[in-house]
C-alpha positions in Angstrom: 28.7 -160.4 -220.3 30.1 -158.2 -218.1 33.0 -159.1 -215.5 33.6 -157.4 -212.2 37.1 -157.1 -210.8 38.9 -158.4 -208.5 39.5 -156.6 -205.4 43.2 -156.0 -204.5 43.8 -156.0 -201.0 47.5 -155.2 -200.9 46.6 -151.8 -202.4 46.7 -149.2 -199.7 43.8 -147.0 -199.4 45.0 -143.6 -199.3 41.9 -142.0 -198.3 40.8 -144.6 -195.4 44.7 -144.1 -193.7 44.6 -140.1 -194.6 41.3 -140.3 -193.1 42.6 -143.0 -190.2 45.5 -140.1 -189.6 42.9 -137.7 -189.2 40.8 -138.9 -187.0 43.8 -139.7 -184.5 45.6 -136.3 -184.7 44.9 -135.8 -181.4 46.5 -138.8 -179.9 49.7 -138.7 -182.2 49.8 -134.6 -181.1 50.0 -136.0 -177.2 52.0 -138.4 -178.1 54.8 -136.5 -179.8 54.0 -133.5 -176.9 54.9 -135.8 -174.1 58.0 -137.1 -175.6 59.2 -134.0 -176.3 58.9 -133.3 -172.8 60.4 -136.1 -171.7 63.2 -135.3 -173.7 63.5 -132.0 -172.7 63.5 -132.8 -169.4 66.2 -135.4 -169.3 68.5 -133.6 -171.7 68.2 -130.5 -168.7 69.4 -133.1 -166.3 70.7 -135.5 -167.9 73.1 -135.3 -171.0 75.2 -132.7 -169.2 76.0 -135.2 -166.5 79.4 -136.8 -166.6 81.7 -139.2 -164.3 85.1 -137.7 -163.5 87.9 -139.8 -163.4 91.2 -138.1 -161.2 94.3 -140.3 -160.7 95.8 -140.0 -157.4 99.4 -140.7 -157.7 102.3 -140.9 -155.1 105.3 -138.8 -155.0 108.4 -139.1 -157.2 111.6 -139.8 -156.7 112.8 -135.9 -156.5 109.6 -135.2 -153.5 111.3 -138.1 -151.8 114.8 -136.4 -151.7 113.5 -134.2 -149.0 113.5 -137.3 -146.9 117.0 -138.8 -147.1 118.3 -137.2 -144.2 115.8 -138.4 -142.0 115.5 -142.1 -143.2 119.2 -142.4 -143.4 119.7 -141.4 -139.5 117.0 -143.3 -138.9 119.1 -146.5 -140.8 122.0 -145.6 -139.5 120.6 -145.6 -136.0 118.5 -148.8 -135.4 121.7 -150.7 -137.1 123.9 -149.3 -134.4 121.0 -150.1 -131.7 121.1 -153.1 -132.9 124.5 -154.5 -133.4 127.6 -154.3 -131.8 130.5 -152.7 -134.0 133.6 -154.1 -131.9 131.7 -158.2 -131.4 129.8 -157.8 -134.4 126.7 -159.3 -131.7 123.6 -157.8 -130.5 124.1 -155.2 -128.5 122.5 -155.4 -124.4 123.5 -152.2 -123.3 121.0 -149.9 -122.1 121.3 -147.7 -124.9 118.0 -146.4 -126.1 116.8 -148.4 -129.4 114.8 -146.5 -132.1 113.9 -149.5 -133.9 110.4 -150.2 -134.6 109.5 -147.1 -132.8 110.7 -144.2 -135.7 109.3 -145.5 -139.0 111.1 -144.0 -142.7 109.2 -142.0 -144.3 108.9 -143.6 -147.9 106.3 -143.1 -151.1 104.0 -146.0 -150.4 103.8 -144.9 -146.8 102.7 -141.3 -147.8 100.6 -142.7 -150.0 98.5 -145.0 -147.9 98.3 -142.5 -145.7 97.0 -139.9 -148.5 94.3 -142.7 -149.4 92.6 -143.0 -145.5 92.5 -139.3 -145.3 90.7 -139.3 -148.5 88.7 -142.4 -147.3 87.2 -140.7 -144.5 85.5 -138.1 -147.0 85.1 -135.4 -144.3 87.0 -133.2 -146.6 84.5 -134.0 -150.0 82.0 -133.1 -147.2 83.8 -129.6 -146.4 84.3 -129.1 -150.1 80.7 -129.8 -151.4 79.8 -127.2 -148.9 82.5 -124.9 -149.7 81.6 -124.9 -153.5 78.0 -125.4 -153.0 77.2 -128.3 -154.8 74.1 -128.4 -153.6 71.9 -125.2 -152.4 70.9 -124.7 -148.9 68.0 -123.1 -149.9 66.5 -126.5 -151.1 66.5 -127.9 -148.1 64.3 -127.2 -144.9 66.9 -126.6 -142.3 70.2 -127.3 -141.3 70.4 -130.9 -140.2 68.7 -132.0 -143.9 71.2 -129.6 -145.7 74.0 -131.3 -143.8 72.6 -134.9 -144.3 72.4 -134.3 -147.9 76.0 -133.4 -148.2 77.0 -136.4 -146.4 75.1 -138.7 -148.8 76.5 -136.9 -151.8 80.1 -137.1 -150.1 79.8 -140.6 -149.7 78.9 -141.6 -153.2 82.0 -140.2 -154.2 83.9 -143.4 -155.0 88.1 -143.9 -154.6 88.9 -146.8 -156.2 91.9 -149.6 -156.3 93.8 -149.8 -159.6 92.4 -153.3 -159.9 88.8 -152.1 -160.0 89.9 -149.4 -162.2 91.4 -152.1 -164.9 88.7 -154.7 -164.2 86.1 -152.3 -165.2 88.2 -151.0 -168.7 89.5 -154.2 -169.7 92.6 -153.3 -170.1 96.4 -153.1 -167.9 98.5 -151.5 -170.4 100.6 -149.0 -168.3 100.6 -148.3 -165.1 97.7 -147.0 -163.3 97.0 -145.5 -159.6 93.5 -145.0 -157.5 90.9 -143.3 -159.0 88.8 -140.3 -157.7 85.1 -141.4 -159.3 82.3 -138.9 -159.2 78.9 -138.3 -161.2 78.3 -134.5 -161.4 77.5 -131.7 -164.2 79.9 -128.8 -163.2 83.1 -129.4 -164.3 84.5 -126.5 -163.2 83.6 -126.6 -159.9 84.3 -129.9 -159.8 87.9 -129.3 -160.3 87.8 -126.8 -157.8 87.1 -129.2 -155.5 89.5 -131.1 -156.8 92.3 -128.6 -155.9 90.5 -128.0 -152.6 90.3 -131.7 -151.3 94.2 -132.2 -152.4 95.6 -129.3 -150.4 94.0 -129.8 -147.7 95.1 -134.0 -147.4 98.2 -133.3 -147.6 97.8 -130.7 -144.5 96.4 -133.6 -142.9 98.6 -136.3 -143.8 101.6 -133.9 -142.8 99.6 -133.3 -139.1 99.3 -137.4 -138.9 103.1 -137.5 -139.7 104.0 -135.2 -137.1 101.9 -135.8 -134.4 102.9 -139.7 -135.1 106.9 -138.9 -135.0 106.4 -135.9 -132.0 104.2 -138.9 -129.8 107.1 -141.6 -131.0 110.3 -138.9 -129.6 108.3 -137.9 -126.7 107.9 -141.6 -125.4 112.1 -142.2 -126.7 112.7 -139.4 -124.5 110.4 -140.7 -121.4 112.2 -144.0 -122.0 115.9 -142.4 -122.5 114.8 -140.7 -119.1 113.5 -144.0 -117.1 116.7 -145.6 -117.9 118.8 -142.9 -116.5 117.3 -143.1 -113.3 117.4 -146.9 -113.9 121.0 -146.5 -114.2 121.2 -143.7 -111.6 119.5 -146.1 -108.3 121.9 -149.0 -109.6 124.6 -146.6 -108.7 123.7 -145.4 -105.8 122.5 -148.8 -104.2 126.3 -150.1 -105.4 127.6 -147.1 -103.3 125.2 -147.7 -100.2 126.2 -151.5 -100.8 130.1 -150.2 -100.9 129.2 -148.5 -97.4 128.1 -151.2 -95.8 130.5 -153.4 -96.8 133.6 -151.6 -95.8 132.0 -150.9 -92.4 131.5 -154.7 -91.8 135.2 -154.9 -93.0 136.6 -152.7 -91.0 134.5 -153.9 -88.1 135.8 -157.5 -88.9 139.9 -156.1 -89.2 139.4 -154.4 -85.9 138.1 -157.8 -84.3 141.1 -159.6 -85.4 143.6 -156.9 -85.0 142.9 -157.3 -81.5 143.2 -161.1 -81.0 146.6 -160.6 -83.4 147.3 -158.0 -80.4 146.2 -159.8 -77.6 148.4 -162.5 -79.0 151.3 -160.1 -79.4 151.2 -161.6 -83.7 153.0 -158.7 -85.2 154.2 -160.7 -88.5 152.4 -162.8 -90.6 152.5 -166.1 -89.3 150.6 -168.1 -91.6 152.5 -171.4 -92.8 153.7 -171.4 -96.4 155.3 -174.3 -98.2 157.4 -174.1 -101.1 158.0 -177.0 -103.8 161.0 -176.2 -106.3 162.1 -177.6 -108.9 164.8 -176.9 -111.8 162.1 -174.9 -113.5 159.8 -173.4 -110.6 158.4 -172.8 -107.4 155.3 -173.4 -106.3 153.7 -172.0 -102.9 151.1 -173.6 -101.1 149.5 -171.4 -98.3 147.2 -173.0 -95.8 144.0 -171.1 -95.8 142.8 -172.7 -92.8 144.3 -170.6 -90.9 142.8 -167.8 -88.9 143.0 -164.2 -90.2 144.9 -162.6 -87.3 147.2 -165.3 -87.5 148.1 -162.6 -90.4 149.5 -160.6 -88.1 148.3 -156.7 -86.4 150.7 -154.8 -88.6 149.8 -156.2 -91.6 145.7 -156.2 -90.8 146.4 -152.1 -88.8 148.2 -151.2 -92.7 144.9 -152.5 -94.2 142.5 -150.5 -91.9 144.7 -147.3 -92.1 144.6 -148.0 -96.3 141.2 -148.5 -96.1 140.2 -145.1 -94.2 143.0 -143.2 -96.0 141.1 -144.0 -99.7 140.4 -140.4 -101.3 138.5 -142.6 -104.8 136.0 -144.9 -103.4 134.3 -145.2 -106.7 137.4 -147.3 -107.6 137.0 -150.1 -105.5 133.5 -150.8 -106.0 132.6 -153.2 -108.3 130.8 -152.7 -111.6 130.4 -149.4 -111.2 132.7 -148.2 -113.9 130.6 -150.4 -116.4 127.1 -148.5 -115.0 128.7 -144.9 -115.5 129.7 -145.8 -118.9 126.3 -146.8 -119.8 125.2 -143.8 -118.0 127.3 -141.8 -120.2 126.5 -143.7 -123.2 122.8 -142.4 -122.8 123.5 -138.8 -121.9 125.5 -138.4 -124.6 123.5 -139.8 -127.3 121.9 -137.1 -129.5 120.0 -139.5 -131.7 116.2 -138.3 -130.6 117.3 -134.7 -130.5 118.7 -134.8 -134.5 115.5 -136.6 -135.3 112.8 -134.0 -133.3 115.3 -131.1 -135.2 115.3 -132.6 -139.2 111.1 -133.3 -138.5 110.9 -129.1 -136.9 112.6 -127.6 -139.9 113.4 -129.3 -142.6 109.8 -131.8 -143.0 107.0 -130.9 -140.7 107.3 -127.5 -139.9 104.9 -125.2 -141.5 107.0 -123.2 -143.5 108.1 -126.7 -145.4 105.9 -127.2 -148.4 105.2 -131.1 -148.2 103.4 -133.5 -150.6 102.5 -137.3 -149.5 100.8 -137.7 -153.2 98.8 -135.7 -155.2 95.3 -135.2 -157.4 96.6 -133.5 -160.8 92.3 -131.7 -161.4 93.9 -130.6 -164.6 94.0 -134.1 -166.1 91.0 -135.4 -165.2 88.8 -137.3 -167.5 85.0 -136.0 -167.7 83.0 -139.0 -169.3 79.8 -137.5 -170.1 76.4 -139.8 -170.1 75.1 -140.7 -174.0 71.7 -138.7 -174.8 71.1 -140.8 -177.6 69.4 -143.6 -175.8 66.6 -140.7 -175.1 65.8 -140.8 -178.5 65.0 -144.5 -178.0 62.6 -144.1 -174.8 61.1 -140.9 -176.7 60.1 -143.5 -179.5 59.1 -145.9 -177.5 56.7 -143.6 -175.8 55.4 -142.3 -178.5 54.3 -145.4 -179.9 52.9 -146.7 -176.4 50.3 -143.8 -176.6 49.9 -144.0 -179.6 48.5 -147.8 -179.4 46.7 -146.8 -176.8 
């Protein structure tokens, strides 16, 4: 009796899955044809893309030197505005007061100041067209061209230091904004870099000294007003003066006269006297009338009056107005300031640096082309199946 074997069907059949194979070359061919050029494709745009990194970082202490002669004046100034040397009180005089209106120059100043220029990204706009990042001959016309460079100006990103450590993980030295951007030239990438730098700090310097030129102009406009302030208060005292010595003298006449007409030559008013072992004491009656004073006495007083060569002397508070006057004229405080800013900070033979974007160190992180290998795989198999 004969037995028939079993049938294994774990064994593979070579010749069914050669001939399985064969029958589908077609579709695995496509397959493997269309990843390839998917691959291709995305490693020509892709895998040379990377994100650059630039650290913006404020000035150091030696860049800040330049400014010591300024801030100090400035110190040194609003503290004298302010306070009184001789009382050791705040001062009322009319002496112009800087403070509040001149601001120091310091690091974190510039550097704010650095970060809104480079927040307005006009100047990635002026680069990108400068360098060509993107080629005009792409677009239809102008207005597209220039949108386009607006849009890829604006998704350049300048980020805080806490972003920056949020996103890594990490705080272990100290770390500054960051200039972000997702491009595949690295060359003329830092280019731009140098470009955009340069020219910020021209700007930031034309802020500064349009800020400080606006802020001594309107010192000066003030340090003006108060002169002629100064200058009508001293006149109206000597109009004021005028008129009173011409009532006086009208009122002296008047009872020169009666003193005349009553033929009172000496002073007649009534004086009592109280002594004692260690005193006198007078007591005058005021009620009396003023001719009663006598004409010679009241005719010496006109004659003194008319005779006076000063009047200036005899009026009243008007020695404390020409010293303010004075005070004001003489005070060179806006003119030192509007010199340091003209040639030693702001002029434009003065190199000047509010921070700065070191291109040289920045950090290119290019995108991983391994994960095309996945999607190339996955694709193959999806046509595969299909």
């Amino acid at each position: 009796m004969v037995k028939n074997p079993k049938v294994d069907d774990n064994e593979i059949n070579l010749v069914e899955l050669m001939y399985t194979l064969w029958e589908g070359k077609w579709k695995i061919a496509v397959a493997v044809i269309i990843s390839l050029i998917a691959v291709i494709s995305y490693q020509s745009t892709k895998t040379k893309n990377f994100t650059a990194i630039t650290e913006i970082k404020p000035i150091d202490s030696i860049e800040l030197n330049k400014f010591i002669e300024f801030n100090n004046l400035v110190s040194v100034t609003v503290k004298s505005s302010n306070i009184n040397t001789n009382t050791g009180n705040f001062d009322n005089s009319e002496r112009i007061n800087i403070a509040g209106m001149i601001n120091k120059i310091t690091s974190l100043r510039l550097y704010n100041l650095y970060l809104d220029v480079l927040n307005e990204k006009s100047l990635f706009e002026d680069a990108i067209r400068k360098f060509n990042l993107l080629e005009v001959s792409q677009y239809n016309n102008e207005k597209e061209y220039s949108e386009a460079i607006i849009r890829l100006a604006s998704s350049v990103k300048i980020l805080s230091p806490s972003v920056n450590n949020n996103a890594k993980k990490v705080n272990l030295e100290k770390s500054y904004h960051t200039i972000n951007f997702t491009y595949h030239d690295a060359k003329k990438w830092t280019s731009i870099m140098t470009y955009v730098n340069e020219n910020t700090n021209i700007e930031v310097k034309k802020i500064l000294a349009n800020e400080y030129y606006n802020s001594l102009l309107f010192l000066k406009n003030l340090k003006k007003y108060k002169l002629e302030d100064i200058s009508i208060k001293i006149n109206n005292l000597l109009i004021d003066y005028e008129r009173e010595i011409s009532d006086r003298l009208a009122y002296l006449s008047e009872q020169s006269a009666i003193a005349k007409k009553l033929r009172i030559a000496k002073n007649t008013i009534e004086v009592q006297t109280f002594g004692n072992q260690n005193a006198l004491l007078s007591n005058v009656k005021t009620d009396s009338p003023f001719y009663s004073r006598g004409y010679e006495a009241i005719d010496k007083e006109i004659e003194l009056i008319l005779s006076r060569k000063d009047k200036k002397a005899f009026i009243k508070g008007l020695f404390e107005l020409e010293k303010k006057k004075r005070e004001i004229e003489q005070d060179q405080t806006i003119e030192r300031l509007e010199l340091i800013l003209q040639t030693n900070l702001l002029s434009d033979n003065q190199e000047f640096d509010a921070a700065s974007i070191n291109s040289i160190t920045t950090k290119f992180e290019y995108e991983d082309g391994r994960k095309i290998y996945v999607i190339a795989i996955v694709i193959s198999l999806s046509l595969i199946h299909i």
